[in-house]
C-alpha atoms as a printed R data frame, in Angstrom:
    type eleno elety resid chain resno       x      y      z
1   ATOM     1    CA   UNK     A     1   0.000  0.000  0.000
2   ATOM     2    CA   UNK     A     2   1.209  3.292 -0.789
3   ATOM     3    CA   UNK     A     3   1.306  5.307  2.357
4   ATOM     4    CA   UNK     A     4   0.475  9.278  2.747
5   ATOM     5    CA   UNK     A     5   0.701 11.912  5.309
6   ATOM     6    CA   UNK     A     6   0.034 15.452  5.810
7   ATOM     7    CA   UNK     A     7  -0.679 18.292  8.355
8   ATOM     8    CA   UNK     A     8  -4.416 19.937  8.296
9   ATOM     9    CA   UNK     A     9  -4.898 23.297  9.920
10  ATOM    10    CA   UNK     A    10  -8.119 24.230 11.247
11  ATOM    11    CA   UNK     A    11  -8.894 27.745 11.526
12  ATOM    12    CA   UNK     A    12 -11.789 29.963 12.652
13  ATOM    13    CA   UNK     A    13 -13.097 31.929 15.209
14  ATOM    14    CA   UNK     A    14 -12.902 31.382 18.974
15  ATOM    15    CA   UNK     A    15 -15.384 28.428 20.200
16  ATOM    16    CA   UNK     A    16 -16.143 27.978 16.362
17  ATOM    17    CA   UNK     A    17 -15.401 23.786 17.079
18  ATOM    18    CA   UNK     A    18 -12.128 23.096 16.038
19  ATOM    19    CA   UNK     A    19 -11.079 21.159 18.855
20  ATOM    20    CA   UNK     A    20 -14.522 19.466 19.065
21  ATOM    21    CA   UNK     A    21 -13.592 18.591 15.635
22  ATOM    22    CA   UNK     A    22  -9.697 17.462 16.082
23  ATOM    23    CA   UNK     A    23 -11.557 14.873 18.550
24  ATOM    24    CA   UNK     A    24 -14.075 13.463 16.690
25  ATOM    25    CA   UNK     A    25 -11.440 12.770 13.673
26  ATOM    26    CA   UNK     A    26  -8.707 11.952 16.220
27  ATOM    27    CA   UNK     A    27 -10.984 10.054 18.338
28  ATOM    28    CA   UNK     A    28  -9.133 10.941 21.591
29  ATOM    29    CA   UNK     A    29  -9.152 14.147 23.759
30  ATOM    30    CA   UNK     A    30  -6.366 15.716 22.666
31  ATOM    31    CA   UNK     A    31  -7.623 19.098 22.833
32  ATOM    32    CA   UNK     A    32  -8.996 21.587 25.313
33  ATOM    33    CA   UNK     A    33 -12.956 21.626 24.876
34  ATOM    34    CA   UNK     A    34 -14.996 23.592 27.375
35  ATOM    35    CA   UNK     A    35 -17.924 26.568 26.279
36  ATOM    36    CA   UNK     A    36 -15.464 29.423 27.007
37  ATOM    37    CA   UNK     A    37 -13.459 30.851 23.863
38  ATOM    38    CA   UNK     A    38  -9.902 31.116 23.551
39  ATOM    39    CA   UNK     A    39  -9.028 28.274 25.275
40  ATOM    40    CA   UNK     A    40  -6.749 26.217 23.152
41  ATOM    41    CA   UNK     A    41  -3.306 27.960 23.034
42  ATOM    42    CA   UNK     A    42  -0.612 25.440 22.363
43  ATOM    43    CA   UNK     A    43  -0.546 24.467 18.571
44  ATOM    44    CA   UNK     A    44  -1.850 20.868 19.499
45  ATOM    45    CA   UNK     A    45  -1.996 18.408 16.794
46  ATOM    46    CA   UNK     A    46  -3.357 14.927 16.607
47  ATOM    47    CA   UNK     A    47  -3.396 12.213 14.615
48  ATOM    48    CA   UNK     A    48  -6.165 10.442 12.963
49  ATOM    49    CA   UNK     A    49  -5.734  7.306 10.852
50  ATOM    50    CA   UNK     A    50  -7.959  6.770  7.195
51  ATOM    51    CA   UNK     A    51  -7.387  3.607  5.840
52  ATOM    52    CA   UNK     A    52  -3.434  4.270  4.733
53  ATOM    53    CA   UNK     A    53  -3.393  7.967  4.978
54  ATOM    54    CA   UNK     A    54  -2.124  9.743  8.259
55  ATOM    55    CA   UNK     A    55  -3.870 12.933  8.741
56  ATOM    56    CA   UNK     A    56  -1.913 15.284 11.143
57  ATOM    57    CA   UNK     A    57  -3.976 18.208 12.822
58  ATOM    58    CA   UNK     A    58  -2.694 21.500 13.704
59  ATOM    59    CA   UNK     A    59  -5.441 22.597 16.072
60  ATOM    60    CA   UNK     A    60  -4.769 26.236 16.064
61  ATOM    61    CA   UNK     A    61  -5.565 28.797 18.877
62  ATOM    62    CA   UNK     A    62  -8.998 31.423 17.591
63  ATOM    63    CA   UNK     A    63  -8.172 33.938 15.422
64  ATOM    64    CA   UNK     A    64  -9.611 37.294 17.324
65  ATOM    65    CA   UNK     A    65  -8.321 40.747 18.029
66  ATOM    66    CA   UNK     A    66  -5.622 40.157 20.162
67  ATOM    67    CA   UNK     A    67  -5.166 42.492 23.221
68  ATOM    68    CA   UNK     A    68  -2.506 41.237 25.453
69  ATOM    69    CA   UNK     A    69   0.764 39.366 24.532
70  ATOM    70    CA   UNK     A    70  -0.790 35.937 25.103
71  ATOM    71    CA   UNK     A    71  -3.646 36.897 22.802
72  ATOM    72    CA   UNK     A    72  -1.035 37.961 20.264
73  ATOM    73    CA   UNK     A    73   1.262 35.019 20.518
74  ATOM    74    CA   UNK     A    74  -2.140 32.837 19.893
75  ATOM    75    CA   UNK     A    75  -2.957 34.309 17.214
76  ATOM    76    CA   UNK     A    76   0.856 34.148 15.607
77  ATOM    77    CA   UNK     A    77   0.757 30.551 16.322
78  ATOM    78    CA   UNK     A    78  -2.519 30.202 14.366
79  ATOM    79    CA   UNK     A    79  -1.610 32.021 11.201
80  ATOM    80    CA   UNK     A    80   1.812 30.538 11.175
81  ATOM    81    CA   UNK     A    81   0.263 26.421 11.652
82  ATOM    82    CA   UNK     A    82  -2.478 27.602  8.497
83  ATOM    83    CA   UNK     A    83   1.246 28.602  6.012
84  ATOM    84    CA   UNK     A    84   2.861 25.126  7.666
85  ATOM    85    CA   UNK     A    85   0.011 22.969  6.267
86  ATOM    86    CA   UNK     A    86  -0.618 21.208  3.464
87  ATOM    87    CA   UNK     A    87  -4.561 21.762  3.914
88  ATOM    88    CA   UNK     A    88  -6.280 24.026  5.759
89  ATOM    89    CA   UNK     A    89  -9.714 23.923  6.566
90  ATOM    90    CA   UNK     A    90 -12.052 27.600  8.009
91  ATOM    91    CA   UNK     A    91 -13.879 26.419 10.354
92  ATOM    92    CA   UNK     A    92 -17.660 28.815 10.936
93  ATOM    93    CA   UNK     A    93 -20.697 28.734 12.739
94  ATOM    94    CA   UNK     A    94 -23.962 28.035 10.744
95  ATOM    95    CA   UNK     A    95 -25.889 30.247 13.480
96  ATOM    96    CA   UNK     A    96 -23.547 33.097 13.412
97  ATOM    97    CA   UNK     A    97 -22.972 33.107  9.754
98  ATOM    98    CA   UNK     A    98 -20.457 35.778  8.099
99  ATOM    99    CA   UNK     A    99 -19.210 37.765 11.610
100 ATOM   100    CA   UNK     A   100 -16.512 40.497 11.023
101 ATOM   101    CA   UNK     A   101 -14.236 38.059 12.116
102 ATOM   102    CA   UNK     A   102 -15.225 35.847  9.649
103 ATOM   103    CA   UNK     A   103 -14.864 38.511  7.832
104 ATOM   104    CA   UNK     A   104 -11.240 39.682  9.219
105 ATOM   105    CA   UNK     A   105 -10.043 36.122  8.380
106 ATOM   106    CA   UNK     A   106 -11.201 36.014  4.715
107 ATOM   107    CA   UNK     A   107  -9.131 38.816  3.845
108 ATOM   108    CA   UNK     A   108  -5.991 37.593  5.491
109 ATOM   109    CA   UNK     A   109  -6.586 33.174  3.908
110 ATOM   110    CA   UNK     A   110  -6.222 35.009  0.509
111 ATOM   111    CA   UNK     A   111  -2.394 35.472  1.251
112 ATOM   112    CA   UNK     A   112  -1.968 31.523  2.537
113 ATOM   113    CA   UNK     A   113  -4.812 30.173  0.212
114 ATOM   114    CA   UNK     A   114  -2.122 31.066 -2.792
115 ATOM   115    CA   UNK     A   115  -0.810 27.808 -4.030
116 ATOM   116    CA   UNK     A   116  -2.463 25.647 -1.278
117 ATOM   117    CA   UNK     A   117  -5.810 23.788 -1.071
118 ATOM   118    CA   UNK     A   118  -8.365 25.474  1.565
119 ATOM   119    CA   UNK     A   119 -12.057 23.762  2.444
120 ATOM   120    CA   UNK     A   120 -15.019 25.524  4.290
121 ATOM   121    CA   UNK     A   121 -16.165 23.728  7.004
122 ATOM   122    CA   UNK     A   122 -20.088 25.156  8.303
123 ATOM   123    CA   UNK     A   123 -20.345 23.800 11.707
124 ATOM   124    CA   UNK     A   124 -23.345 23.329 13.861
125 ATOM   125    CA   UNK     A   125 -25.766 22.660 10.903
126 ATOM   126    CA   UNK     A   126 -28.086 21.767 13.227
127 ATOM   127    CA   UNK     A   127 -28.968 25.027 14.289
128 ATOM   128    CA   UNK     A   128 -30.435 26.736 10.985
129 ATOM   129    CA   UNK     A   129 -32.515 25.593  8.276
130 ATOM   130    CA   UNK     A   130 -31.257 24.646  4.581
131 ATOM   131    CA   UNK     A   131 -31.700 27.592  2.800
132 ATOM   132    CA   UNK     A   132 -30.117 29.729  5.336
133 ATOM   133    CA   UNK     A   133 -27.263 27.513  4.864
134 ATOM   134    CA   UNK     A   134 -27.110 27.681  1.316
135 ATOM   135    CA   UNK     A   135 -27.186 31.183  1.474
136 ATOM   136    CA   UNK     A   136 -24.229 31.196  3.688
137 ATOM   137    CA   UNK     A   137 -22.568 28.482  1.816
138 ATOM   138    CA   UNK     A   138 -22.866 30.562 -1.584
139 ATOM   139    CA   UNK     A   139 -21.722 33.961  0.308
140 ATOM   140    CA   UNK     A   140 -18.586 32.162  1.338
141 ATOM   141    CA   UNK     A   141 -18.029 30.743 -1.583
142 ATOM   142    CA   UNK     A   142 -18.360 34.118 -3.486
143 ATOM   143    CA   UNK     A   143 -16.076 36.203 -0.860
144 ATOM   144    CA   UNK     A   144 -13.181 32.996 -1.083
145 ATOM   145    CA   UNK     A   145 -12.724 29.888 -4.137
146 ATOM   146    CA   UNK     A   146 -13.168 26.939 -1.109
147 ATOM   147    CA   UNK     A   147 -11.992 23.697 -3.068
148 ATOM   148    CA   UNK     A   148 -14.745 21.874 -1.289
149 ATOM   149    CA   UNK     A   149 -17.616 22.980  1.163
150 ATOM   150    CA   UNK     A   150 -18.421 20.897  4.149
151 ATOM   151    CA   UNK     A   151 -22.134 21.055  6.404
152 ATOM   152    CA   UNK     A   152 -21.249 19.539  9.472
153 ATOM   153    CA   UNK     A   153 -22.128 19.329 13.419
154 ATOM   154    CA   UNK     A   154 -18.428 18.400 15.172
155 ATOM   155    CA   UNK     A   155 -20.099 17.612 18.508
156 ATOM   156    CA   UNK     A   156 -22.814 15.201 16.719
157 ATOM   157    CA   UNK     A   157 -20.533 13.587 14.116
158 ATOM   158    CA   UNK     A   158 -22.469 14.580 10.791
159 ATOM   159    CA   UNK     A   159 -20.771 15.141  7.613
160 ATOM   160    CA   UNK     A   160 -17.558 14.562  9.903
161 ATOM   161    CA   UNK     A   161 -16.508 11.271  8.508
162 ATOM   162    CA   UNK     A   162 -17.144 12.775  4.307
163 ATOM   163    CA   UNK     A   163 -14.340 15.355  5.586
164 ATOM   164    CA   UNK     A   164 -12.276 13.082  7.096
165 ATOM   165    CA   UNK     A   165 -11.770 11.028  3.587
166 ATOM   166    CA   UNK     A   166 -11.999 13.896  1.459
167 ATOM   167    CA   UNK     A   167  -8.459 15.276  3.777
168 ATOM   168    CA   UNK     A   168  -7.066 11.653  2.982
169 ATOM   169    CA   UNK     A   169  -7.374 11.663 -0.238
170 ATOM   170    CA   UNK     A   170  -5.701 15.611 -0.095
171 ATOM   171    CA   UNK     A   171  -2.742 14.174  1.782
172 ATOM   172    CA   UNK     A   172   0.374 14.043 -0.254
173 ATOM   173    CA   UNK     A   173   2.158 10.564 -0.473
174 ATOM   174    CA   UNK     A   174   4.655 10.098  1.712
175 ATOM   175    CA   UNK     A   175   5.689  7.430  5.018
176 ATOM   176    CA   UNK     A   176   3.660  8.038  7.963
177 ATOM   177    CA   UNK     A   177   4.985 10.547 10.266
178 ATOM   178    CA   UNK     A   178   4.377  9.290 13.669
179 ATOM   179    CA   UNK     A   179   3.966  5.773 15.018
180 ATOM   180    CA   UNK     A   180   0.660  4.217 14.855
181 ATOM   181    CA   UNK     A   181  -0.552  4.360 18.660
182 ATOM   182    CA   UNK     A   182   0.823  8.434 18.735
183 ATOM   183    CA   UNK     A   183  -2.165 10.736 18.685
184 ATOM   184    CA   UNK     A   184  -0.505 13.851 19.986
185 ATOM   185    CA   UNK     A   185   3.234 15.185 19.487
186 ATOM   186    CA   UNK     A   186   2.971 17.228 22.586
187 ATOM   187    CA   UNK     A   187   4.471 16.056 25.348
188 ATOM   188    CA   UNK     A   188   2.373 14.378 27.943
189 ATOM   189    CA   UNK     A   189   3.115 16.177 30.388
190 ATOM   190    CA   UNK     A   190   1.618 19.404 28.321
191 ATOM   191    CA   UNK     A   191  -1.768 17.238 27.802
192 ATOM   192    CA   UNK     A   192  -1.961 16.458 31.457
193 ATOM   193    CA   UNK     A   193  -1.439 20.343 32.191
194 ATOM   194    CA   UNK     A   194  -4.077 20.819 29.165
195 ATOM   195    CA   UNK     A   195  -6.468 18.708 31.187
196 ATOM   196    CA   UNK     A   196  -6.601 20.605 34.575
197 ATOM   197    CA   UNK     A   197  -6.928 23.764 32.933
198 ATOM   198    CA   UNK     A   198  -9.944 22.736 31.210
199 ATOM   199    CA   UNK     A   199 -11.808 21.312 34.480
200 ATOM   200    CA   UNK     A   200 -10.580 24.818 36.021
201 ATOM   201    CA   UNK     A   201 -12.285 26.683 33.026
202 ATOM   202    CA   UNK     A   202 -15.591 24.670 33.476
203 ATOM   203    CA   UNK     A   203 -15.863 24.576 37.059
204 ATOM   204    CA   UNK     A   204 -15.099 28.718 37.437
205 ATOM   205    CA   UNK     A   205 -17.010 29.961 34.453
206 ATOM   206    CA   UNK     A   206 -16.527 33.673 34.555
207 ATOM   207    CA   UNK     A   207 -14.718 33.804 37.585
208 ATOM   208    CA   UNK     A   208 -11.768 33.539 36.636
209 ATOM   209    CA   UNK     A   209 -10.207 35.576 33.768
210 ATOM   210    CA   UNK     A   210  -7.890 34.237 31.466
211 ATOM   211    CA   UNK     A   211  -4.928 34.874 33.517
212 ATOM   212    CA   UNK     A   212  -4.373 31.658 34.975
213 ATOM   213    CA   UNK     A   213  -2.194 28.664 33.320
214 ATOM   214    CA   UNK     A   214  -1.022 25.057 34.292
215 ATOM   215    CA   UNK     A   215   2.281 23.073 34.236
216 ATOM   216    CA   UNK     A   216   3.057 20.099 35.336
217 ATOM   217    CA   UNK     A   217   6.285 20.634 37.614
218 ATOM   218    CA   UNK     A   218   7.091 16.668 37.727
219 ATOM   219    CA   UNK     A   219   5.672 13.570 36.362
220 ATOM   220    CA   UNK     A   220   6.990 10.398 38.396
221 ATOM   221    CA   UNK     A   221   7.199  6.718 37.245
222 ATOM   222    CA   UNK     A   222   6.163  4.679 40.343
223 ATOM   223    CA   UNK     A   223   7.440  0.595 40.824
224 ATOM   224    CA   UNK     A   224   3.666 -0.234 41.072
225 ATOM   225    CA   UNK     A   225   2.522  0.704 37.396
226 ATOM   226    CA   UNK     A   226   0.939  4.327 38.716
227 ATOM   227    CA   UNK     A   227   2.419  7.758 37.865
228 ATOM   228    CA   UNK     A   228   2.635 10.905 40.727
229 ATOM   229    CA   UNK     A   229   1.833 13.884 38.578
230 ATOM   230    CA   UNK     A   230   2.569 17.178 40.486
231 ATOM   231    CA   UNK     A   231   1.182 20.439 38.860
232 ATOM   232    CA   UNK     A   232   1.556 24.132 39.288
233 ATOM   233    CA   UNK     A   233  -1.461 26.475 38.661
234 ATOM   234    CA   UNK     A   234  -0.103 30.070 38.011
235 ATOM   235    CA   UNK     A   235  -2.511 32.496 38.737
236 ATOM   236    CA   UNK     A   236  -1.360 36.753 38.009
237 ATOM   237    CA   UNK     A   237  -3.542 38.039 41.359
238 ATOM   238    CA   UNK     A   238  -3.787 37.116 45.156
239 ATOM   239    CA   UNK     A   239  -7.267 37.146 45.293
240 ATOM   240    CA   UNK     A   240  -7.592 34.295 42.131
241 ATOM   241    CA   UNK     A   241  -5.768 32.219 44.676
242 ATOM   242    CA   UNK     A   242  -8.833 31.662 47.021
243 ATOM   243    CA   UNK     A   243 -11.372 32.023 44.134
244 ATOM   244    CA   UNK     A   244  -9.280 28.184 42.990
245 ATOM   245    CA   UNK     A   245  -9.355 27.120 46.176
246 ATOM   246    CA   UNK     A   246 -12.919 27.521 47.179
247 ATOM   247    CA   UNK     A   247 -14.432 27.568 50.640
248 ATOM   248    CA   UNK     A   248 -12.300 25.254 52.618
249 ATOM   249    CA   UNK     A   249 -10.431 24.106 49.414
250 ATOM   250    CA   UNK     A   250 -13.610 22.794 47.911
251 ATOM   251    CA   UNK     A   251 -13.051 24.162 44.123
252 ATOM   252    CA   UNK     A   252  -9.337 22.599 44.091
253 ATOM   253    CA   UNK     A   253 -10.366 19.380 45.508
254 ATOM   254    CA   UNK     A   254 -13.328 19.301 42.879
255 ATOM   255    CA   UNK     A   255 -10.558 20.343 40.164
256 ATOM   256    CA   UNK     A   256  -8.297 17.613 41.215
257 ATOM   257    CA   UNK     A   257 -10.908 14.930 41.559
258 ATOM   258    CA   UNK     A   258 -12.143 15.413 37.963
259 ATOM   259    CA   UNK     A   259  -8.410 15.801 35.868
260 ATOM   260    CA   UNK     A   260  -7.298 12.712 38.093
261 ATOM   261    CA   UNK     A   261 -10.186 10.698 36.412
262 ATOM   262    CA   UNK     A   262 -10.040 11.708 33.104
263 ATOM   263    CA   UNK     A   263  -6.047 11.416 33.294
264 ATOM   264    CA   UNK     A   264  -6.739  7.722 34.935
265 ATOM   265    CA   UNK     A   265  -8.865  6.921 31.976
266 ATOM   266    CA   UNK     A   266  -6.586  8.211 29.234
267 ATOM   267    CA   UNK     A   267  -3.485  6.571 30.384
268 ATOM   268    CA   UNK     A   268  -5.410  3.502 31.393
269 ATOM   269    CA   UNK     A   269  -3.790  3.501 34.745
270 ATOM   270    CA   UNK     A   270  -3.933  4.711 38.421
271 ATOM   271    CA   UNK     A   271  -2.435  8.345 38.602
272 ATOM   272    CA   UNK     A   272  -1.601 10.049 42.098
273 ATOM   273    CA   UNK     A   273  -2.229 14.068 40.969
274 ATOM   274    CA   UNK     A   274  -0.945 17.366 43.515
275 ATOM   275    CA   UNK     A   275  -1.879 20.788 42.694
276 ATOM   276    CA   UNK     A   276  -0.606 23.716 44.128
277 ATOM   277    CA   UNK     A   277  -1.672 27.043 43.286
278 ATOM   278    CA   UNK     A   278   0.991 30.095 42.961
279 ATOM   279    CA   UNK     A   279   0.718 33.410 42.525
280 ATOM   280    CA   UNK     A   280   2.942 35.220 39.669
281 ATOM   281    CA   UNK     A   281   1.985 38.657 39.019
282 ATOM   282    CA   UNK     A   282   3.951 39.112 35.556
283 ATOM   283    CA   UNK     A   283   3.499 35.408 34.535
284 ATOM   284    CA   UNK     A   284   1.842 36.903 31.237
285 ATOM   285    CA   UNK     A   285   5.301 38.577 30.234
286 ATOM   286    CA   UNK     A   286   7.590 35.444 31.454
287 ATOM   287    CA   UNK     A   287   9.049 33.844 28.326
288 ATOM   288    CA   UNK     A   288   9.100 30.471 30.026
289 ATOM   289    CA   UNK     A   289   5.404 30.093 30.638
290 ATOM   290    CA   UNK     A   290   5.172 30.532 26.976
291 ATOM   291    CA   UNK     A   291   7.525 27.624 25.600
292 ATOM   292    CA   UNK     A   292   5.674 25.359 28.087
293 ATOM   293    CA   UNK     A   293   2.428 26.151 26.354
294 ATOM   294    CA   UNK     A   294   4.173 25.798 22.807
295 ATOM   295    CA   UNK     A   295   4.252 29.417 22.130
296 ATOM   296    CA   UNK     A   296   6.684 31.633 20.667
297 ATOM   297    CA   UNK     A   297   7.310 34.612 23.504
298 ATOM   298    CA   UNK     A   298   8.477 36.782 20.668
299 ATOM   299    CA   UNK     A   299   5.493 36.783 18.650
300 ATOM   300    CA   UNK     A   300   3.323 38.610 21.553
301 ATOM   301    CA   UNK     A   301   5.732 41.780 20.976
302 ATOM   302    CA   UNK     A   302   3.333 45.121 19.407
């Protein structure tokens, strides 16, 4: 069999569905998914398998108007996984239609659309009726030359699996790039971090602002098959330090219980996790906190 490989980059919008998406191809949480934007910042890409074609997906951070340095970095990191791919797929909302951002993002894909295969992907079909889509399909369509348009609902699977063997059959041919049973190039250590932050994001809704990130400080081997993972939660104020530990450490215990789990299922084995929460005031400008999150410090400079 002739083997072929490629990267996909999914871009869109904040909360458009591209992680939802990355994990319904990938089949494996590999990728943040809660119902606040922004929250995918590392450049996470897994790997789904189609019959002999490897499919690697850059799951890029939202494209938005970026504020702070984090924002800006995120939105570096999305542009520059789009020019690294050999497809790349715009990812919109059927309900929200053409949005400036939309909008914003058209006019930018005409530089990386030169010489490279880009697909529209309408997500969330399930929200509008046909004609509305059509109409959205065909203004699309007339504002960018998509190869292919896709109708599809990420979390629900439809039209998910048509895309999935259209990308295959997109993928130039060439030996696999990662072994079979790899579904992530990030470290695991960066998923495990991925994972707290996203029961954090859930369980504090708006009450805690974007400043906050996770590492994990140590990940120990242990004789009896089980790993001690010990994380850090940064947090830029003192008083996000008791809105993460909760009345009597309620929210962290919570946190803990529920990334433990879904860590124990995903490795398939017991895992022993600490958190500690720390404050650092100028963690946003603090190159470091950057690489661990896969982010170039540099590109968050005005």
């Amino acid at each position: 069999m002739t083997q072929r490989a490629g990267f996909v980059a999914l871009i869109g919008e904040p909360n458009a569905g591209k992680s939802t998406l990355t994990n319904r191809m990938v089949g494996a949480k590999v990728s943040i998914v809660t119902h606040k934007v922004q929250t995918t910042r590392a450049r996470i890409r897994g790997v789904a398998i189609e019959g002999d074609t490897q499919i690697v997906f850059v799951d890029t951070p939202g494209m938005f108007a970026p504020k702070r340095r984090l924002d800006r970095a995120m939105v570096a990191a999305a542009w520059s996984g789009a020019a690294d791919s050999d497809v790349v797929v715009l990812l919109i909302e059927a309900h929200r239609g053409m949005t400036e951002g939309v909008k914003t993002i058209l006019q930018r894909l005409s530089d990386i659309a030169k010489g490279r295969t880009v697909a529209l992907a309408i997500n969330k079909i399930d929200k509008v009726k046909a004609e509305v889509l059509l109409d959205l399909s065909k203004q699309m369509n007339e504002a960018c030359p998509f190869v292919k348009t896709f109708m599809i609902s990420a979390e629900r699977g439809y039209g998910v699996e048509d895309l999935k063997v259209w990308l295959a059959g997109e993928m130039p041919e060439e030996p696999w790039l990662y072994p079979e049973d790899q579904i992530a190039d990030l470290p695991m250590r960066m998923i495990a971090a991925e994972m707290t932050r996203e029961k954090l994001t859930l369980r504090l809704h708006q009450e805690l602002p974007y400043q906050l990130t996770v590492e994990t400080d140590h990940w120990t081997e242990r004789d009896d098959g089980s790993a001690r993972i010990d994380q850090v939660i940064y947090v830029a104020r003192d008083g996000h330090k008791g809105i993460l530990l909760g009345h009597r450490g309620d929210t962290i215990k919570a946190v803990s219980k529920a990334s433990r789990e879904e860590l124990e299922e995903f490795l398939g084995r017991k895992v022993h996790l600490f958190l500690q929460v720390k404050v650092r005031e100028k963690w946003l400008e603090e190159s470091e906190r950057y690489s661990e999150m896969g982010l170039n410090f540099k590109d968050g400079n005005v």
